[in-house]
DODOTI-974993 format. One record per atom (N, C-alpha, C): x, y, z. Coordinates in steps of 0.2 Angstrom, whole numbers, padded with zeros to 4 digits, always signed. Last residue first. Example, Ala and Ser with C-alpha at 12.3 -4.5 7.8 and 13.67 -1.06 7.14 Angstrom:
REM residues 2
+0064-0011+0035/+0068-0005+0036/+0064+0000+0039/+0066-0028+0039/+0062-0022+0039/+0066-0016+0039/
//
This chain:
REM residues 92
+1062+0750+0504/+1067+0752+0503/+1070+0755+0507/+1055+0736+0509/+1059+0735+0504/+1065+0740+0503/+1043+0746+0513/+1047+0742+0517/+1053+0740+0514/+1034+0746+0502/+1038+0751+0504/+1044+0751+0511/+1034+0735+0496/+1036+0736+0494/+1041+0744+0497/+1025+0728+0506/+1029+0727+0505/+1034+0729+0501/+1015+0738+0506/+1018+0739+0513/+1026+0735+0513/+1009+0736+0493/+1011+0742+0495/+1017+0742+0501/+1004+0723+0494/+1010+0723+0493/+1012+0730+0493/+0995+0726+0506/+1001+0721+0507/+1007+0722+0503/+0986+0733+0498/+0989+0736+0504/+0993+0732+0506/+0981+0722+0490/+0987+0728+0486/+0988+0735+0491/+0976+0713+0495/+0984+0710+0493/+0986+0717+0489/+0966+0720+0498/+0971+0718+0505/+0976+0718+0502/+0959+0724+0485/+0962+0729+0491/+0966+0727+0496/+0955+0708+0483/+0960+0713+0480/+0963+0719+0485/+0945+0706+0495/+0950+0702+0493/+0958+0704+0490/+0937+0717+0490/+0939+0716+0496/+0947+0713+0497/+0933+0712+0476/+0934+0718+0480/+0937+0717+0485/+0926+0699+0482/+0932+0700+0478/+0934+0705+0479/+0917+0705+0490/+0919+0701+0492/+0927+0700+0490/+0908+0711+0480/+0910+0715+0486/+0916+0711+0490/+0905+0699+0474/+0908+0706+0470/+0912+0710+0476/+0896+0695+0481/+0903+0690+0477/+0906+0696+0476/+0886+0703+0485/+0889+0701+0488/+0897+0698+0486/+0880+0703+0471/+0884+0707+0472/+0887+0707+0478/+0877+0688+0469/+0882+0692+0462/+0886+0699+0469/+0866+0690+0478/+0872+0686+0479/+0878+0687+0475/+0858+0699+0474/+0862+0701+0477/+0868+0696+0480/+0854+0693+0462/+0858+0697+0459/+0863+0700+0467/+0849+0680+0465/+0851+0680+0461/+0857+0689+0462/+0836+0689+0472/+0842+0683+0476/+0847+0683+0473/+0831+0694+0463/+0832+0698+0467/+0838+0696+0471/+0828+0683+0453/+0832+0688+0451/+0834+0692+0456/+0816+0676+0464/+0823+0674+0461/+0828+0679+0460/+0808+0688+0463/+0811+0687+0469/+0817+0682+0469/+0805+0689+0449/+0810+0694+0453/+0809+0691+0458/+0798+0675+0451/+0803+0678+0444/+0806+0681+0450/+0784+0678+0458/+0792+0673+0460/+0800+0675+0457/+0781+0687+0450/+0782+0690+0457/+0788+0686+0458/+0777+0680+0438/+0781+0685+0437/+0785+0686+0445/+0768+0671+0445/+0774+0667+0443/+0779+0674+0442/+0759+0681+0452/+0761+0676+0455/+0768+0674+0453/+0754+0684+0440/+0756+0691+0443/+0758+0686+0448/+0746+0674+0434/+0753+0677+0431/+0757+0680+0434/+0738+0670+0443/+0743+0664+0442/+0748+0669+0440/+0729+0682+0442/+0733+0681+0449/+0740+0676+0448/+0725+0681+0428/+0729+0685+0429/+0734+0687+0435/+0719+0669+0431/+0723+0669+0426/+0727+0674+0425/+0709+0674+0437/+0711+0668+0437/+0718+0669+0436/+0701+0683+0429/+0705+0684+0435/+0710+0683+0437/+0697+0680+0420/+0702+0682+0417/+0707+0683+0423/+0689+0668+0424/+0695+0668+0422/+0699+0671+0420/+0678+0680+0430/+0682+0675+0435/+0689+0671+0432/+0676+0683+0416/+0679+0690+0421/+0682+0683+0425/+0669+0675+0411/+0673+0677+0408/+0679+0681+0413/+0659+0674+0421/+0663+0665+0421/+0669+0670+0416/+0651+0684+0417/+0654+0682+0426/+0660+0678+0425/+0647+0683+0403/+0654+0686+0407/+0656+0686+0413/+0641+0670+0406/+0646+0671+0403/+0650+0675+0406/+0629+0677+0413/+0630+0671+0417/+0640+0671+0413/+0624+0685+0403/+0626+0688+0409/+0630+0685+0413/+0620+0676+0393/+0627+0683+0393/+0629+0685+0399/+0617+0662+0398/+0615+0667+0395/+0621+0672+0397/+0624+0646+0389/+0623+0649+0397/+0619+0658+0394/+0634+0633+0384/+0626+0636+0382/+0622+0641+0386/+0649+0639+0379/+0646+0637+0385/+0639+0640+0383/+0659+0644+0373/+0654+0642+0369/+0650+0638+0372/+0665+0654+0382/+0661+0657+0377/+0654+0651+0373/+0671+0644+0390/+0666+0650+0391/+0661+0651+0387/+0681+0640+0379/+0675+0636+0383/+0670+0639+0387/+0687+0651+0377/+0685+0645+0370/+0679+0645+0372/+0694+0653+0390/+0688+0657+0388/+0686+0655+0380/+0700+0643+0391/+0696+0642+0396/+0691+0652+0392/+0711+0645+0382/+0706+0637+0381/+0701+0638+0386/+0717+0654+0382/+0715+0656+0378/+0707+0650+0379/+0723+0650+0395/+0718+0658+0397/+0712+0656+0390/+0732+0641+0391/+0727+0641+0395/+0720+0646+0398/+0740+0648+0382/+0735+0642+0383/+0730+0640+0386/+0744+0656+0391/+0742+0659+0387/+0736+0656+0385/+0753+0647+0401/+0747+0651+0404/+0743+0654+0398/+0762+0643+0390/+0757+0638+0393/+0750+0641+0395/+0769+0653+0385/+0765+0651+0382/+0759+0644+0385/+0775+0655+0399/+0771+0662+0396/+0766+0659+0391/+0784+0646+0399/+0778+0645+0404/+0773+0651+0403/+0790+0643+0389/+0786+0640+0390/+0781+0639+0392/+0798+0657+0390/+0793+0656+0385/+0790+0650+0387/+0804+0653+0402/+0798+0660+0404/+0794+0658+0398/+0813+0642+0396/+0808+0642+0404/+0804+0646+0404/+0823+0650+0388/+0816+0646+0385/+0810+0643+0391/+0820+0665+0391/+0823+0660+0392/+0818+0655+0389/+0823+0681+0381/+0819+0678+0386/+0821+0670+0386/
//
């Protein structure tokens, strides 16, 4: 894992962990609490499902540009080895 995804895994962590701290020891009655617990866990699990999503749509870009390159090189090689075929066998 990168240390960018760790930071940012450990960030929202923090964040989840700080915001139900503060719930909980919110003067409020049970029922009132859990509503405020659920809403941040929401919260909190949209933000990740969010940054995760962007993640693979990077890596999605990332990869087909790799294979685009790929495809590419490929390419590049099979002409100069149809060229030197045609030069070689023209040679005899």
């Amino acid at each position: 894992m990168s240390k960018g995804t760790s930071a940012l895994l450990g960030f929202v962590a923090g964040a989840a962990t700080g915001a139900l701290v503060g719930v909980l020891f919110a003067p409020e009655r049970g029922d009132k609490t859990r509503k405020k617990i659920q809403k941040s866990v929401k919260r909190v699990s949209e933000d990740v499902t969010d940054t995760i999503g962007e993640k693979v749509d990077s890596l999605k870009d990332q990869v087909s540009e790799m294979i685009d390159q790929v495809k590419e090189r490929t390419n590049d090689v099979e002409e100069k080895i149809k060229k030197e075929a045609k030069t070689s066998t023209a040679g005899k």
